[in-house]
KENU-233893 format. One line per 4 residues: number of its first residue (from 1); their letters; for each residue z, x negated, y of C-alpha. Coordinates in pm, 1 decimal. Layout:
<atoms>
NUM = A = Z/X/Y  ...
</atoms>
This chain:
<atoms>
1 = XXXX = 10879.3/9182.6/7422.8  10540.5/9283.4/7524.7  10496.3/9255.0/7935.6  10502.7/9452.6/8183.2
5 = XXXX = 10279.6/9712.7/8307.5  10013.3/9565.1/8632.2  10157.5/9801.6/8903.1  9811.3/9837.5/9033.7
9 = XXXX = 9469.2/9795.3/8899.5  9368.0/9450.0/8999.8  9086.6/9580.7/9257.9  9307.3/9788.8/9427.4
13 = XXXX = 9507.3/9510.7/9572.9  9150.3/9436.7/9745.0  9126.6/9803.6/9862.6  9455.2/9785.1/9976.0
17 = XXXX = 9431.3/9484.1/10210.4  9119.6/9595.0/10349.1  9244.8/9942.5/10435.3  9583.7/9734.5/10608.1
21 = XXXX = 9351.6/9472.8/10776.7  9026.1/9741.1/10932.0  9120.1/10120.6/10880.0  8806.9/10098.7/10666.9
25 = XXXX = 8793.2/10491.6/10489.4  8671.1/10326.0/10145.2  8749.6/9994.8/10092.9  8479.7/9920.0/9816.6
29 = XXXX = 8189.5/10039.2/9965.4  8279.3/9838.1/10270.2  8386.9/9497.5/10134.5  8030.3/9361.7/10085.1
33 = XXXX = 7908.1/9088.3/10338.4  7597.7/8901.7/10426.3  7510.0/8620.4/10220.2  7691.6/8740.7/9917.0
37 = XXXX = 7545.2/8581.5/9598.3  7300.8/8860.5/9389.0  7408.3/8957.4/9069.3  7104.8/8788.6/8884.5
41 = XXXX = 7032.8/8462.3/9003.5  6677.3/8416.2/9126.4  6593.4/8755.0/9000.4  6689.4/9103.5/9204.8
45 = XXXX = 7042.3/9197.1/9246.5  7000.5/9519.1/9027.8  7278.2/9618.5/8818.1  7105.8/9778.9/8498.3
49 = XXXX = 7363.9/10015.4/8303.3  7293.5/10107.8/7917.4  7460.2/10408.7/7820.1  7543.3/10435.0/7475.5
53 = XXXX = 7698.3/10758.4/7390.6  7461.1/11085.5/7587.9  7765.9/11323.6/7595.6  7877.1/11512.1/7901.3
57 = XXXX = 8126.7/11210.3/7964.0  7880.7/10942.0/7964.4  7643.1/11154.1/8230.1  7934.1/11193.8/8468.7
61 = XXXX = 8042.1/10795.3/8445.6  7632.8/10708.9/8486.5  7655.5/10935.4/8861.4  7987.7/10755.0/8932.9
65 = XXXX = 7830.8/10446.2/8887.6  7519.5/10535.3/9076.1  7701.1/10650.9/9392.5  7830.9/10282.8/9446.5
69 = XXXX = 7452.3/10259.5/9491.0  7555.5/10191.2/9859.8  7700.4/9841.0/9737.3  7334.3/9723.1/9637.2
73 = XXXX = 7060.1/9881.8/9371.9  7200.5/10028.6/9023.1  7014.5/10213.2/8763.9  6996.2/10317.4/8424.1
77 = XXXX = 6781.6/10167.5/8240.7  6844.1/10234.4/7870.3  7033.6/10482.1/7656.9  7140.4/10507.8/7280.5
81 = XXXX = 7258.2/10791.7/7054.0  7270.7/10857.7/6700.4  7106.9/11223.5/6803.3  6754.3/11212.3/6940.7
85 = XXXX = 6823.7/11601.1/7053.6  7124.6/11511.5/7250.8  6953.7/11182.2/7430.6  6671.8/11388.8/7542.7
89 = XXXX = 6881.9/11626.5/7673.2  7113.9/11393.7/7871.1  6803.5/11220.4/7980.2  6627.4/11520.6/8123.7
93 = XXXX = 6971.0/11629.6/8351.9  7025.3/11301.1/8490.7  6692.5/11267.7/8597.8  6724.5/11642.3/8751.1
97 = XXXX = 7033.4/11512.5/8903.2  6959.5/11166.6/9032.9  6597.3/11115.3/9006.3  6451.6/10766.3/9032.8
101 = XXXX = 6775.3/10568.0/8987.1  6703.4/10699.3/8621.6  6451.4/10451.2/8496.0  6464.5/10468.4/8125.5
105 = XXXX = 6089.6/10431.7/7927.8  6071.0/10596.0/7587.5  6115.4/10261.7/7459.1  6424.3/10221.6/7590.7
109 = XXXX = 6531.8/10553.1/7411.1  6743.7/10407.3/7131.1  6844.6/10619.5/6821.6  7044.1/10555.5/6548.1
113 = XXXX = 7400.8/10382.4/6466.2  7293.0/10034.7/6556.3  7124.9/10169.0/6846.6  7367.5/10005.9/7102.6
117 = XXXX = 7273.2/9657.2/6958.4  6979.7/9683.6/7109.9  7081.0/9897.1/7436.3  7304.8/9576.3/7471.5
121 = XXXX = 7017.4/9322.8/7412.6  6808.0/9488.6/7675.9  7061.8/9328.0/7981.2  7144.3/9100.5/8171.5
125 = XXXX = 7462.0/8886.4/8235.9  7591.3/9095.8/8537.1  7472.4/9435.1/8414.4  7732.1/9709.6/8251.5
129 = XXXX = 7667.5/9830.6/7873.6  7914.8/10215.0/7960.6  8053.5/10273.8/7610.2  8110.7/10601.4/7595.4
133 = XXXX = 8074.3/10737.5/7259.8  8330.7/10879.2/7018.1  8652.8/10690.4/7015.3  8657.8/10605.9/6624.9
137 = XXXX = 8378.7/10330.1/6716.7  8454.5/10226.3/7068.7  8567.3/9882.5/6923.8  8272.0/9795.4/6744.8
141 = XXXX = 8066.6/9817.9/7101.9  8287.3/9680.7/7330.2  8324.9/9361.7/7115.7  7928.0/9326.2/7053.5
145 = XXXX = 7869.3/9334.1/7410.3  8122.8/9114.5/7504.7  7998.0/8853.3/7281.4  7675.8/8873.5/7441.6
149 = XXXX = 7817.3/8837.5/7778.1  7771.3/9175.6/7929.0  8015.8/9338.3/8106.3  8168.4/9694.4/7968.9
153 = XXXX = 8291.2/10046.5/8105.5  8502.4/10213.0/7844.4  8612.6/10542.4/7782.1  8916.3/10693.9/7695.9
157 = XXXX = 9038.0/10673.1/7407.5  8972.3/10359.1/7314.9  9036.7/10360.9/6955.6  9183.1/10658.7/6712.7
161 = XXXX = 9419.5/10380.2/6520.0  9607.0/10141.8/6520.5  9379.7/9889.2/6381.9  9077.8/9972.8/6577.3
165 = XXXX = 9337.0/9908.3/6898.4  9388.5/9572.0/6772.0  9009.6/9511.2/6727.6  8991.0/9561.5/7079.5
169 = XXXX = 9256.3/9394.6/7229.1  9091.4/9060.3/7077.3  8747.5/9218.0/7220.3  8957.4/9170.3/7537.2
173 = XXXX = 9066.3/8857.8/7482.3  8733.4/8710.8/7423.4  8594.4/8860.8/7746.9  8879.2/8686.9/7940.7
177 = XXXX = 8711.5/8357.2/7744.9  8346.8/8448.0/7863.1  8436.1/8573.7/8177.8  8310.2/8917.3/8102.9
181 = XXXX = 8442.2/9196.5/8307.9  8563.6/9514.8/8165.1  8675.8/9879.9/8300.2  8852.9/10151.0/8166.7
185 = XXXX = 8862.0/10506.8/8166.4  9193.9/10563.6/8294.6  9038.0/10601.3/8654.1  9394.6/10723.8/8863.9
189 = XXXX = 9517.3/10349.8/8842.8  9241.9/10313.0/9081.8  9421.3/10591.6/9325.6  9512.6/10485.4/9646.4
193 = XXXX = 9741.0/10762.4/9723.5  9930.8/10728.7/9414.8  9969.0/10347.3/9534.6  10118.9/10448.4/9786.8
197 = XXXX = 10398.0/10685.2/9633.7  10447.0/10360.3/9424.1  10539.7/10171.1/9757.2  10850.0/10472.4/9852.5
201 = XXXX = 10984.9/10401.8/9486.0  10994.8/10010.2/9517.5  11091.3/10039.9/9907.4  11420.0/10195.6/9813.6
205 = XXXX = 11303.2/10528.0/10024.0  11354.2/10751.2/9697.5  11674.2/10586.8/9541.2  11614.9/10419.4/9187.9
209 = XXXX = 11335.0/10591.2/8954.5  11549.7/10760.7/8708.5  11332.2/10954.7/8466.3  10962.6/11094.1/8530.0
213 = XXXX = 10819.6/11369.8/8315.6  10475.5/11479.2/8241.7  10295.4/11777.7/8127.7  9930.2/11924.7/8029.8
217 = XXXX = 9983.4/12273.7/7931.9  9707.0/12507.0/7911.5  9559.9/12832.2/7751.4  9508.9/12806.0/7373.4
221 = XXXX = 9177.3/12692.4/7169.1  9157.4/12663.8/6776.0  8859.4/12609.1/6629.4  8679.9/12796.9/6347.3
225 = XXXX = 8557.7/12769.1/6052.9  8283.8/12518.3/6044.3  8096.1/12677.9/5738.5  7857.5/12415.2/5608.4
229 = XXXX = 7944.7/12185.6/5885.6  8243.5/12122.7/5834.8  8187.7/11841.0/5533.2  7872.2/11649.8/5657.5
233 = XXXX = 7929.5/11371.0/5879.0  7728.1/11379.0/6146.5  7838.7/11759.7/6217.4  8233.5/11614.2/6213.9
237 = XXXX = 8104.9/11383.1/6495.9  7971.5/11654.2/6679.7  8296.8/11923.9/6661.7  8527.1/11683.8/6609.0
241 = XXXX = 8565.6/11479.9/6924.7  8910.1/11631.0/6992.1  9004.7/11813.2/6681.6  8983.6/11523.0/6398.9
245 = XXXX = 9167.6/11246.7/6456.6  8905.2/11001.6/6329.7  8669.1/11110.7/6554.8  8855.5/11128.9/6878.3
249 = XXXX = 9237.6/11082.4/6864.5  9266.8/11504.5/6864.6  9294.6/11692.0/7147.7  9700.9/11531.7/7260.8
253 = XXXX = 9574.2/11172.1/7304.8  9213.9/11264.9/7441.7  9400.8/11473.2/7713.5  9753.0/11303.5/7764.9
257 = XXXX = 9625.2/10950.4/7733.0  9571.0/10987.8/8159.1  9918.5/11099.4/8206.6  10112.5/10880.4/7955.0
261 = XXXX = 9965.8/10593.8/8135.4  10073.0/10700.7/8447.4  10456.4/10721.7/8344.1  10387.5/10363.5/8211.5
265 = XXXX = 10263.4/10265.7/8560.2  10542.8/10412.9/8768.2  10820.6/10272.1/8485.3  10581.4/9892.4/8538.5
269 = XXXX = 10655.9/9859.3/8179.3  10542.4/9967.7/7830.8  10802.1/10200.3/7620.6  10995.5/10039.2/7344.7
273 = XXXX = 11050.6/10343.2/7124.6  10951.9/10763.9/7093.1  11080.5/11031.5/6960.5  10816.3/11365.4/6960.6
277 = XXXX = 10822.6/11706.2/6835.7  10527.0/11917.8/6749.8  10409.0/12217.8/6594.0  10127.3/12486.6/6607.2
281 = XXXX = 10212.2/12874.7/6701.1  10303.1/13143.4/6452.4  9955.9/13288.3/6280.6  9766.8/13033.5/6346.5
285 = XXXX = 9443.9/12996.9/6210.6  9323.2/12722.9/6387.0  9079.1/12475.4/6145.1  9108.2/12158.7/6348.1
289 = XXXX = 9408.6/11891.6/6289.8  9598.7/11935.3/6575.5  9915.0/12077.1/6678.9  9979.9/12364.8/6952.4
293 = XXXX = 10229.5/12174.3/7099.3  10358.6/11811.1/7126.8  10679.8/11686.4/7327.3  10752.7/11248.9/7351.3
297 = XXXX = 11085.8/11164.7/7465.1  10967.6/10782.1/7561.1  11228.4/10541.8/7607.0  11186.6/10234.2/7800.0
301 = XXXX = 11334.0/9880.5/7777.9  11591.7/9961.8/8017.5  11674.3/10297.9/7890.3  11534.7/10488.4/8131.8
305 = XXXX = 11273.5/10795.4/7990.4  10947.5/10981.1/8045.7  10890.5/11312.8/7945.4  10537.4/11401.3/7833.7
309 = XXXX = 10434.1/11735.4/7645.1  10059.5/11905.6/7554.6  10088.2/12282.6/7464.0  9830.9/12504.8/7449.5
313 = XXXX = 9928.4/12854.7/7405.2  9835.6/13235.0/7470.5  9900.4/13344.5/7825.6  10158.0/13075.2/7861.4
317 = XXXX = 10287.3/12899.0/8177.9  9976.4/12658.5/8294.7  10099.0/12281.5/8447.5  9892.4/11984.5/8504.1
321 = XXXX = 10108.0/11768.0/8681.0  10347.4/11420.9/8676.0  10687.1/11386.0/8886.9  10886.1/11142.9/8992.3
325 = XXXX = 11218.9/11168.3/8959.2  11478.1/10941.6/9188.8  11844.1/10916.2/9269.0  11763.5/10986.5/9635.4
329 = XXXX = 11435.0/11201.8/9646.7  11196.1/11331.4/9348.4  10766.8/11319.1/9400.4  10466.3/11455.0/9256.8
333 = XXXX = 10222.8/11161.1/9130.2  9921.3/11386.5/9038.7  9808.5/11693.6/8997.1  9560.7/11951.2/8841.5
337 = XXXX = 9288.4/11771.9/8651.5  9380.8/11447.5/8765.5  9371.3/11507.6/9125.4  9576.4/11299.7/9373.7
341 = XXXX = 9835.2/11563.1/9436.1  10081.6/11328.6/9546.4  10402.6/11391.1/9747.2  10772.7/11271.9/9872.8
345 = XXXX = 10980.7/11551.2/9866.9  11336.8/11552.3/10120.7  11597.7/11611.9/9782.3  11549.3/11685.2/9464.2
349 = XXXX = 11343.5/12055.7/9514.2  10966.5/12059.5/9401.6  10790.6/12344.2/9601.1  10561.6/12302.6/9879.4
353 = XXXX = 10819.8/12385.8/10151.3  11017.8/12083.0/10090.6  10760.8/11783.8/10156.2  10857.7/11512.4/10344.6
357 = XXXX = 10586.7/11288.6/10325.5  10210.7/11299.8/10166.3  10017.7/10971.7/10178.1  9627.1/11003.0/10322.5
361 = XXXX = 9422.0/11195.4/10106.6  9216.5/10983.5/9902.0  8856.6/10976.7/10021.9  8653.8/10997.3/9699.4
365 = XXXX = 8769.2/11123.7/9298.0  8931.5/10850.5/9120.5  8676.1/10850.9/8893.3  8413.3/10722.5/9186.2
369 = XXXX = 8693.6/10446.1/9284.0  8728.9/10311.9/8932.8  8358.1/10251.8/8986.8  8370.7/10139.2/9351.5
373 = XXXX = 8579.5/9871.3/9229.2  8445.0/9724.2/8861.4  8130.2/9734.4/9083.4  8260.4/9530.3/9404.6
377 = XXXX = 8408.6/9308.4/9122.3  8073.6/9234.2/8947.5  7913.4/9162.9/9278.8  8201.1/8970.7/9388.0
381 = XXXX = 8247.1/8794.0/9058.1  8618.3/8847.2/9116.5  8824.2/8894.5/8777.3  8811.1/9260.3/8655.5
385 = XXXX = 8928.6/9309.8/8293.7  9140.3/9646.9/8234.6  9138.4/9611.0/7848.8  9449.5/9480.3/7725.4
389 = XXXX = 9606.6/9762.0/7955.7  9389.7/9988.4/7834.4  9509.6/9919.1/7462.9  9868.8/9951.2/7542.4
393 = XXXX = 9790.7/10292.5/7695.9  9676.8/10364.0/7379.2  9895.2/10248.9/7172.5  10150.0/10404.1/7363.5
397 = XXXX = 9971.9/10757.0/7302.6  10002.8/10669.9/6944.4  10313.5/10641.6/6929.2  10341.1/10950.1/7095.7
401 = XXXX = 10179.9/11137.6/6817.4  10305.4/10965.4/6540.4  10663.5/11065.5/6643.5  10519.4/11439.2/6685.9
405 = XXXX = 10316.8/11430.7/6370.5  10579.5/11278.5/6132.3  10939.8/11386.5/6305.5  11077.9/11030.9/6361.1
409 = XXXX = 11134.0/10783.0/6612.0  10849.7/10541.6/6639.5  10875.5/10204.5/6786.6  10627.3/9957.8/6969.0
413 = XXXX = 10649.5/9763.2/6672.5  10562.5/10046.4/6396.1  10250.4/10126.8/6617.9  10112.6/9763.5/6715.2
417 = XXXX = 10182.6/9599.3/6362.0  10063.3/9879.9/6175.8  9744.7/9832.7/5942.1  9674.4/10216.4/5940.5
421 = XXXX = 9321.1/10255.1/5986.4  9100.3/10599.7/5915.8  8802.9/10424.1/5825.3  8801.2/10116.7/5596.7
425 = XXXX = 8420.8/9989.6/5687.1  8409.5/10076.4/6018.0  8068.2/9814.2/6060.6  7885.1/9977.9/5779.2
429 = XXXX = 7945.0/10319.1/5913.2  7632.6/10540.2/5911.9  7442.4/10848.4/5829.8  7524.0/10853.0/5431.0
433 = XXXX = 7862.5/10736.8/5514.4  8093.5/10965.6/5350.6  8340.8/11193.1/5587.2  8685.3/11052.3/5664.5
437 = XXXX = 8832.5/11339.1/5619.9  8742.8/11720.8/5403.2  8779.0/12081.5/5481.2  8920.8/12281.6/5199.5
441 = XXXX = 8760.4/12605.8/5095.9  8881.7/12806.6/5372.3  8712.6/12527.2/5638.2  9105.3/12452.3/5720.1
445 = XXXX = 9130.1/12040.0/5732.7  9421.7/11881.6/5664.5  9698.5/11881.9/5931.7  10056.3/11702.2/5952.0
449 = XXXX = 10305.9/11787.2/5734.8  10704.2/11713.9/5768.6  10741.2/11453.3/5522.5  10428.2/11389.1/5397.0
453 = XXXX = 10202.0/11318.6/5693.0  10092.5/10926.0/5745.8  9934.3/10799.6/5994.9  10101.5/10420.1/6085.5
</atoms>
């Protein structure tokens, strides 16, 4: 049986001491100390990050990882893309935004599929290579800067199959070898507050966790017809980070991923089997892959369940939210886009009038405290490697929507020994690469279908 969920991220144990032992308001901007060995040896204690991937995500994780700036100096110092237009552009707002602590020459402007190679080659042991590109090649990165002994950030998700999952669990594996460090984008592990509902649960305060349930349900958003788009490949790269699967996982696992791992957390184990429903709203004409709606009935080793569903519909009923649900007392976990809503309430009620108890507010977004804390790691040289939890995450959110996309149950065993993979030569993959997938006529791509769908 595969092991048990950490029940916190391995920093936060070092937040949470601190807090106990000096009231400190955040622990890992605090926890540094004179006479602390730099980063580089004999050379400045700079961290130098390399972003490969210029989306909107990879901006926001470069000025999370910049405001740890108070821990010692970080900068950017290189980025890659396979889109000169988009690299510019990232390049121009982050040096709007944060100015100096943005020193990337033109040279260190890298374009093209292999341009991470040498983003990668550019550091230092001690400095951060933030893969943040598409999912489909998130592997690929993370396991050619591990073997040259740079540490990673990650984003969600961190693969769009099962194969590329198992790519980078040994990516993981060999990190734990070098002693390369490695974060994830699942940043409310890194929550204090939610720590702390954690605590109530295994105190006994609540009664025994019975079932916890989790939903992202928002207002609907098909996309179009692509036109001439739609069959080149670097266009599917652009509009298809959450509607093809081989891009980005579609639009359930981008979004849920967060959520599902959070159940797994407050169950401290990984779910054994699934069972998912799915379908898309009547007239439809939405081009993409995805389904409207997805429910996962996740059962864990010990029977118990977690209840996750993605909808997005027309005017309907809007939730962002996970509870807790006890024999004793039921709690919120986290709220609206990932915010640490999190609360003990005196029964069973949810509503605001029936709180009991609310931990302290946590003092920065979780996303800032992932990177307080791979930071204080790297400083620290303290053990930091998320990745192997960061897989079964994943491969828990593929389960997820293979049960939805093919009507069955799906085990942990059907997703992590599956071969299923959407591109064959994932290391050749470039420019005159064909697409994984075609439109039809219409633009309309191909979506699952009862019976006939694959996808493990």
């Amino acid at each position: 049986m595969h092991p048990p969920a950490t029940p916190h991220a391995p920093a936060n144990d070092a937040r949470r001491r601190f807090l106990k032992s000096s009231g400190a308001a955040v622990a890992g901007l605090t926890l540094l100390r004179p006479g602390i060995a730099p980063v580089h040896a004999a050379e400045d204690n700079t961290i130098r990050l390399a972003l490969i991937g210029c989306g909107g995500r990879g901006g926001g994780a470069v000025a999370n990882a910049l405001n740890t700036s108070s821990q010692g100096p970080i900068e950017l110092y290189a980025m890659a893309d396979i889109d000169k237009a988009k690299l510019d552009r990232s390049h121009t707002a982050l040096k709007e935004e944060l100015g100096d602590k943005i020193n990337v020459a033109d040279d260190r402007k890298l374009i093209g599929f292999d341009a991470y190679k040498a983003a990668v080659d550019l550091l230092r042991p001690g400095d951060v290579a933030m893969c943040t590109t598409r999912a489909y090649i998130r592997a690929v990165h993370v396991e050619y800067a591990v073997s040259k002994g740079i540490n990673v950030f990650m984003e969600k998700p961190f693969a769009c199959d099962p194969t590329g999952l198992r790519r980078m669990l040994k990516a993981g594996e060999a990190a734990d070898a070098k002693g390369v460090k490695i974060a994830a984008g699942l940043q409310c592990r890194h929550s204090p507050a939610r720590a702390a509902l954690i605590e109530k649960i295994q105190s006994g305060e609540m009664g025994e966790l019975q079932y916890v349930r989790a939903n992202r349900m928002h207002s609907r958003g098909w996309m179009g017809d692509q036109g001439e788009r739609a069959n080149r490949v670097l266009d599917q790269l652009q509009f298809g980070k959450s509607n093809l699967f081989w891009v980005g996982s579609g639009h359930m696992v981008d979004n849920l991923i967060h959520q599902i791992d959070e159940c797994c957390w407050l169950m401290n184990d990984w779910p054994v089997s699934c069972h998912g429903m799915g379908g898309r709203e009547v007239g439809s004409d939405d081009r993409s892959q995805n389904l409207d709606i997805y429910h996962m009935e996740y059962t864990f080793p010990d029977g118990r369940k977690a209840f996750c569903g993605f909808r997005r519909a027309l005017q309907g009923f809007q939730e962002f939210a996970t509870f807790v649900h006890c024999t004793k007392k039921s709690g919120q976990f986290s709220g609206n886009i990932h915010a640490a809503t999190v609360h003990m309430f005196k029964d069973h009620r949810i509503a605001k009038d029936n709180i009991e108890w609310s931990p302290s507010p946590d003092k920065k977004s979780p996303w800032d405290l992932e990177w307080d804390d791979f930071v204080y790691s790297i400083r620290n040289d303290r053990p930091h490697n998320e990745a192997k939890r960061a897989v079964y995450a994943d491969y828990a959110s593929l389960m997820g929507r293979a049960a939805a996309h093919m009507n069955q149950i799906v085990t942990w065993d059907d997703v992590t020994q599956s071969e299923f993979r959407f591109i064959d030569d994932l290391d050749n993959f470039g420019y005159d690469s064909p697409p994984p997938v075609l439109a039809d006529k219409e633009g309309y791509f191909p979506a699952p279908e009862a019976g006939k769908w694959v996808e493990l």
